[in-house]
C-alpha positions in Angstrom: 76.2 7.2 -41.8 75.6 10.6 -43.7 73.9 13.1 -42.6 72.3 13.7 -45.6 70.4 10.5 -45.2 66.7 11.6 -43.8 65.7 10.6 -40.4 62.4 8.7 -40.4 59.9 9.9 -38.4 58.7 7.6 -35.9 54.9 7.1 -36.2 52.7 8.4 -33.4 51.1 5.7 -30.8 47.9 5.0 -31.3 47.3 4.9 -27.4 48.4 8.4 -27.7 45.9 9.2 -29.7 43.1 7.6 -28.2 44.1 9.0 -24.7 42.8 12.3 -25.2 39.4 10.7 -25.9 39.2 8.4 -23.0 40.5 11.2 -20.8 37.1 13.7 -22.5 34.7 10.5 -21.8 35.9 10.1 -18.1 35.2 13.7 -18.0 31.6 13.4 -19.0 30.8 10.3 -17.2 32.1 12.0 -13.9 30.2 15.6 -14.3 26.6 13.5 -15.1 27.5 10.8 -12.5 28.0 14.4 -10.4 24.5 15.8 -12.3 22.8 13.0 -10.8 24.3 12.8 -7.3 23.2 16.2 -7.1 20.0 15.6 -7.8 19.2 12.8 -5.8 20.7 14.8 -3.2 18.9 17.9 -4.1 15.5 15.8 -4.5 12.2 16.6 -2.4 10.8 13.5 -2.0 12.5 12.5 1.3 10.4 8.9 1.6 11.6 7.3 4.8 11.3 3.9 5.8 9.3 3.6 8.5 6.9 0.2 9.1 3.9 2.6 10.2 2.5 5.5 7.6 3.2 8.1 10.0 5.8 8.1 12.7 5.5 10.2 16.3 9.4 11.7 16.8 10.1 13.8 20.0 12.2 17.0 19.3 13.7 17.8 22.5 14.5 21.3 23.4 17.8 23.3 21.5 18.1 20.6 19.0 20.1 21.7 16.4 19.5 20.9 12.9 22.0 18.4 12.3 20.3 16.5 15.3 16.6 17.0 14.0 18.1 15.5 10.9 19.6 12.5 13.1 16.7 12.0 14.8 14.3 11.9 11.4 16.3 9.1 9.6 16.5 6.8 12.8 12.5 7.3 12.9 12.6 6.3 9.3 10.8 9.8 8.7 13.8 10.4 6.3 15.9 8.6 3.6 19.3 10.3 4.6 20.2 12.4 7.3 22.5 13.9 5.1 20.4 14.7 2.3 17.9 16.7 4.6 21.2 18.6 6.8 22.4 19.7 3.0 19.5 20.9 1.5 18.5 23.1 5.0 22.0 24.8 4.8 21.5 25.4 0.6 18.1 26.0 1.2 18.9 28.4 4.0 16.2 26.4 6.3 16.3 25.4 10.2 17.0 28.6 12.0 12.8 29.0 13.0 12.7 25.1 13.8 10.8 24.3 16.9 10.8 21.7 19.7 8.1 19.2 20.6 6.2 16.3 19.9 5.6 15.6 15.9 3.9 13.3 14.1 5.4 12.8 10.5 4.6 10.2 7.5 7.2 8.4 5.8 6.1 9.9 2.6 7.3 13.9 3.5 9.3 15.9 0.9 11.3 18.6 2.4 9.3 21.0 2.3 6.3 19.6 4.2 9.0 18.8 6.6 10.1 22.3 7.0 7.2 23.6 7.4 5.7 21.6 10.1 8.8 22.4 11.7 9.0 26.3 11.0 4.8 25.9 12.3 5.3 23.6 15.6 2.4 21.2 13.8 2.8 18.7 17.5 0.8 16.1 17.3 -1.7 17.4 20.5 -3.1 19.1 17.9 -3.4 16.4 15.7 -6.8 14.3 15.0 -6.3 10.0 15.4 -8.4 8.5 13.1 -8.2 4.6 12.7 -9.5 2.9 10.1 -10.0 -1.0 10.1 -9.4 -3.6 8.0 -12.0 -5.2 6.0 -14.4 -1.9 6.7 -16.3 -1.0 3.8 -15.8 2.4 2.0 -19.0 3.6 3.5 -18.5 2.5 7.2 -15.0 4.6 6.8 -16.3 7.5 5.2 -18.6 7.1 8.7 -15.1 6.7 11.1 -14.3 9.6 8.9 -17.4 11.7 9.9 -16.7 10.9 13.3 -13.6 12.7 13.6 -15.3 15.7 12.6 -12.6 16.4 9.8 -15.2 16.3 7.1 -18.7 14.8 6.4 -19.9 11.5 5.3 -20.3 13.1 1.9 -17.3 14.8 1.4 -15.1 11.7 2.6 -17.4 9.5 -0.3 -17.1 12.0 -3.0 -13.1 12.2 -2.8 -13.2 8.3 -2.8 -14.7 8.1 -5.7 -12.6 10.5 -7.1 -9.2 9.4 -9.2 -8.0 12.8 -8.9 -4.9 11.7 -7.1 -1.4 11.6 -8.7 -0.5 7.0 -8.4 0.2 5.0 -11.3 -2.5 2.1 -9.7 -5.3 4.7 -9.9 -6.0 4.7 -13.8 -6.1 0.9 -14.0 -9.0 0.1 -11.7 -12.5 -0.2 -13.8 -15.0 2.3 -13.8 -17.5 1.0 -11.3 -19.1 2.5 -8.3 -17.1 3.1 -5.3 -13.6 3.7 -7.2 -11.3 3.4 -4.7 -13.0 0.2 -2.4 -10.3 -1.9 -1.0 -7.3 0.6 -2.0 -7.2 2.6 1.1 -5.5 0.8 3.6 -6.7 0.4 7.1 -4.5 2.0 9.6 -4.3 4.4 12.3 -3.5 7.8 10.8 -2.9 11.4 12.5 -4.3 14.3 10.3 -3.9 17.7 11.6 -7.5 19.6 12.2 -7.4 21.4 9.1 -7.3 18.7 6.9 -9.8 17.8 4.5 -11.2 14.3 3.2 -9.2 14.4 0.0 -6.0 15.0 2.2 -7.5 11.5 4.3 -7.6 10.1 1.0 -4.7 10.8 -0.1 -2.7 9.6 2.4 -4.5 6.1 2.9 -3.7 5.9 -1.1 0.4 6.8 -0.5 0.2 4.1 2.6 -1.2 1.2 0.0 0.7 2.5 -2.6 3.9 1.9 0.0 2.6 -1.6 1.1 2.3 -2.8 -2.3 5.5 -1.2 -3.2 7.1 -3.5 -0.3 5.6 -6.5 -1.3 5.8 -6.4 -4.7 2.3 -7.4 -4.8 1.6 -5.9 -8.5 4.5 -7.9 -9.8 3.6 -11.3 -8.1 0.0 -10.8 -9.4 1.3 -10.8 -12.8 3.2 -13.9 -12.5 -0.4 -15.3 -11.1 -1.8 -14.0 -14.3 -3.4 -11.2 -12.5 -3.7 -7.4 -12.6 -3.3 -5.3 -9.7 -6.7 -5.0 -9.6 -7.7 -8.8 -9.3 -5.5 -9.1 -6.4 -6.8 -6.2 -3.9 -10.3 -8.3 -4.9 -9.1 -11.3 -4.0 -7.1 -9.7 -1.0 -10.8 -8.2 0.0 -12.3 -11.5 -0.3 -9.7 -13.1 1.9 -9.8 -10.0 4.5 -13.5 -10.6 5.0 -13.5 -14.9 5.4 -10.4 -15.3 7.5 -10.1 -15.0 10.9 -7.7 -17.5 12.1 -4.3 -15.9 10.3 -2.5 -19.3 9.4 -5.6 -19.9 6.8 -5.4 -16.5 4.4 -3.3 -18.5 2.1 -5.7 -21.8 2.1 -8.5 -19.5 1.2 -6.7 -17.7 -1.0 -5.7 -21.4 -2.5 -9.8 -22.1 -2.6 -10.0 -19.1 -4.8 -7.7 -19.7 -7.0 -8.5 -23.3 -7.3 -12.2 -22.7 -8.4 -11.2 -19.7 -10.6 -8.7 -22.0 -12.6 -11.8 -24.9 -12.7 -13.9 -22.0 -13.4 -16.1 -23.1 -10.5 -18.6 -19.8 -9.1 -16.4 -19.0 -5.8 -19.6 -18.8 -3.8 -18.4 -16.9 -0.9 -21.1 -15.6 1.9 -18.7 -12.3 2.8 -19.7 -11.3 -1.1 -23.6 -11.7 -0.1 -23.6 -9.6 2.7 -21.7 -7.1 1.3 -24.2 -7.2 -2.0 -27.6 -7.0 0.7 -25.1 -3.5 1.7 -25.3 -4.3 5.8 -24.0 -6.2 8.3 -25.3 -9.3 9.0 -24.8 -12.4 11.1 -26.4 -15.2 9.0 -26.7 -15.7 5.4 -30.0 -17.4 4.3 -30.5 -18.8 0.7 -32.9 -15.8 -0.2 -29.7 -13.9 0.3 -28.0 -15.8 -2.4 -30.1 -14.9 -5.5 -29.1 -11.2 -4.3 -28.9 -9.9 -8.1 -25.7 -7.9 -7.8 -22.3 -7.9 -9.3 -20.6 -8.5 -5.9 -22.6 -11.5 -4.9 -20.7 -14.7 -5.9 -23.1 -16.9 -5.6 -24.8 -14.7 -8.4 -21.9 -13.8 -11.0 -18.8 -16.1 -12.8 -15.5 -15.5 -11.3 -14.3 -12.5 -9.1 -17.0 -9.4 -8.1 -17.3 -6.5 -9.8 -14.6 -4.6 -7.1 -13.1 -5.6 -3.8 -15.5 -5.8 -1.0 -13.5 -3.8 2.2 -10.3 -3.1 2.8 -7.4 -5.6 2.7 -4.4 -5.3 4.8 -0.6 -6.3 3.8 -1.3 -10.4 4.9 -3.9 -10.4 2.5 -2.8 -8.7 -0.6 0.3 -11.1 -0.2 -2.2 -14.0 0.7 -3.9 -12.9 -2.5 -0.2 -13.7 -5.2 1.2 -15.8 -3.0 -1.5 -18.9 -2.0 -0.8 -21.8 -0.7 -0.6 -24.9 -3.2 -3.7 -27.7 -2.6 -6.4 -29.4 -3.9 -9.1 -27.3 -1.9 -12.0 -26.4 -3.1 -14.3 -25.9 -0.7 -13.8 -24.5 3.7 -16.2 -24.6 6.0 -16.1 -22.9 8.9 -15.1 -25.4 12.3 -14.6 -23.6 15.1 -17.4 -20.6 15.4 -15.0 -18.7 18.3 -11.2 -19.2 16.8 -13.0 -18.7 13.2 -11.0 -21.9 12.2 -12.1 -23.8 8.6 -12.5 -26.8 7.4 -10.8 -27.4 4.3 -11.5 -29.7 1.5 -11.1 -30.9 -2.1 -14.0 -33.2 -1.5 -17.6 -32.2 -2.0 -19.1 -34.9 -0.1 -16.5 -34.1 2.9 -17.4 -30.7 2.5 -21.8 -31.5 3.0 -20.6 -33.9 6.1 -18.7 -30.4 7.9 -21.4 -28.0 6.8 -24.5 -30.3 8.3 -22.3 -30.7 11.5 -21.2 -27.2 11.8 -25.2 -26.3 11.3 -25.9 -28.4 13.8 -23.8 -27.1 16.3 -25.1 -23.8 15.8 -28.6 -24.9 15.8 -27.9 -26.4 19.2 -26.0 -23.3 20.7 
């Protein structure tokens, strides 16, 4: 062949070209899959898993860090163990930790962690305030008062407040007592200088967790309901029930007569409308002209009546399926119902359950 005769020039892979690309985009995937495993690393909010809102954890004596930081993620105080041993050495943090007795929530970042740590904040110094379920906002603004934290008035005024940084907070109504039925009932530890907006605040970041956990918000919506609608009904339930097996028969009742758009005519709503504790309901107590009392308005109250626990706000999306309409209570001591779909049934269990207690 001559030599004169041109070579041709063999044309360039197109994987060849491309590789160069593919090679910059693996690049850039890895740095911001870096960016954000830094961050989450590097992120306050420590949120633990813990059942209980706040968690005692025993520091023993010449714990080192990377053993504080054990000791905080099997108490659920923490996310990662990890996490919290990295950000200390970056941060420069642990040398002026302190043994003893703690008392944390599962809702720390790490710097409220630190410096309860740094200050020795045990929990002998700590004030136990528990707070039950189904009280009204205004019997725990009393337990509140008792602690000698704050006053009756200071605990009302920051729970009627929606200063508080959760999503839930700017869909409830305007209505008197804001924030009935969304802070949860629990036994809580609050250091002595605490102040009824930091008692607030954490009973709000405990329902906000429960309902988190339960995905109450979302089952509500499949129900038709808002968030809102469901700590109601959850109140509702909270105050009738006694006998646990029957939250989600009641709960069925109340759906029931909402769908048949039946008055739910519930006696827990009277009392809490005549705004004190009593034993017996009488028929003068029904015409009670308020926007909580059942027996007087269409459909749900105006806002939850007490606080709800976990087994009732998931009572409240999740109830049982029946034909019930009407319960009547059966056994005064276990607090055991009747349950029927039958009106007629319904007058034959009330007259005998009258005449029991007529005869007692």
């Amino acid at each position: 062949m001559s030599e004169n005769v041109r070579r041709r020039r063999r044309p360039v892979s197109k994987k060849k070209k491309k590789s160069p690309i593919i090679f910059v985009i693996i690049i850039i995937v890895i740095i911001m899959a870096g960016l954000l495993l830094l961050n989450r690393i590097m992120s306050e909010d420590m949120r633990g898993n813990a059942a209980d809102s706040q968690v005692k954890v025993e520091v023993p004596s010449g714990s080192t860090v990377s053993e504080i930081a054990d000791l905080l993620e099997q108490n659920g105080v923490v996310d990662s163990a990890f996490r919290f041993r990295l950000q200390c050495r970056v941060k420069g943090k642990g040398s002026g930790f302190k043994s003893g007795s703690y008392v944390f929530s599962n809702t720390e970042t790490f710097d409220s962690l630190v410096d309860k740590l740094n200050t020795g904040a045990m929990d002998g110094d700590a004030i136990v305030i528990t707070f039950k379920e189904g009280q009204w906002l205004k019997e725990m603004a009393q337990t509140a008062a008792e602690s000698g934290i704050c006053t009756y008035d200071e605990f009302m005024a920051a729970a009627n407040s929606r200063n508080y940084s959760y999503d839930f907070i700017k869909d409830i109504p305007d209505r008197d007592n804001v924030l009935e039925g969304y802070l949860y009932p629990e036994t809580y530890y609050f250091d002595k200088n605490s102040t009824a907006e930091t008692i607030v605040d954490t009973m709000l970041s405990q329902f906000e967790k429960v309902i988190k956990e339960n995905q109450i918000k979302e089952k509500a919506e499949k129900q038709g309901l808002t968030l809102d609608d469901a700590v109601i009904i959850a109140s509702l339930i909270e105050a009738e029930v006694k006998y646990e097996p029957e939250r989600v028969l009641v709960s069925s009742v109340i759906h029931n007569r909402l769908d048949q758009n039946i008055k739910l005519q519930i006696d827990a709503s009277v009392i809490y409308s005549l705004g004190k504790r009593v034993t017996r309901v009488y028929y003068a107590d029904l015409e009670t002209a308020d926007p909580h009392n059942t027996y007087y308005v269409n459909g749900l109250p105006s806002g939850p009546i007490g606080a709800p626990r976990a087994a009732s706000l998931t009572a409240a999306v999740e109830p049982e399926k029946t034909d019930y309409l009407y319960y009547v209570v059966e056994d005064s001591e276990t607090g055991r119902h009747h349950f029927t779909g039958d009106y007629a049934d319904f007058q034959k269990a009330s007259s005998e359950y009258k005449e029991n207690i007529d005869q007692e």
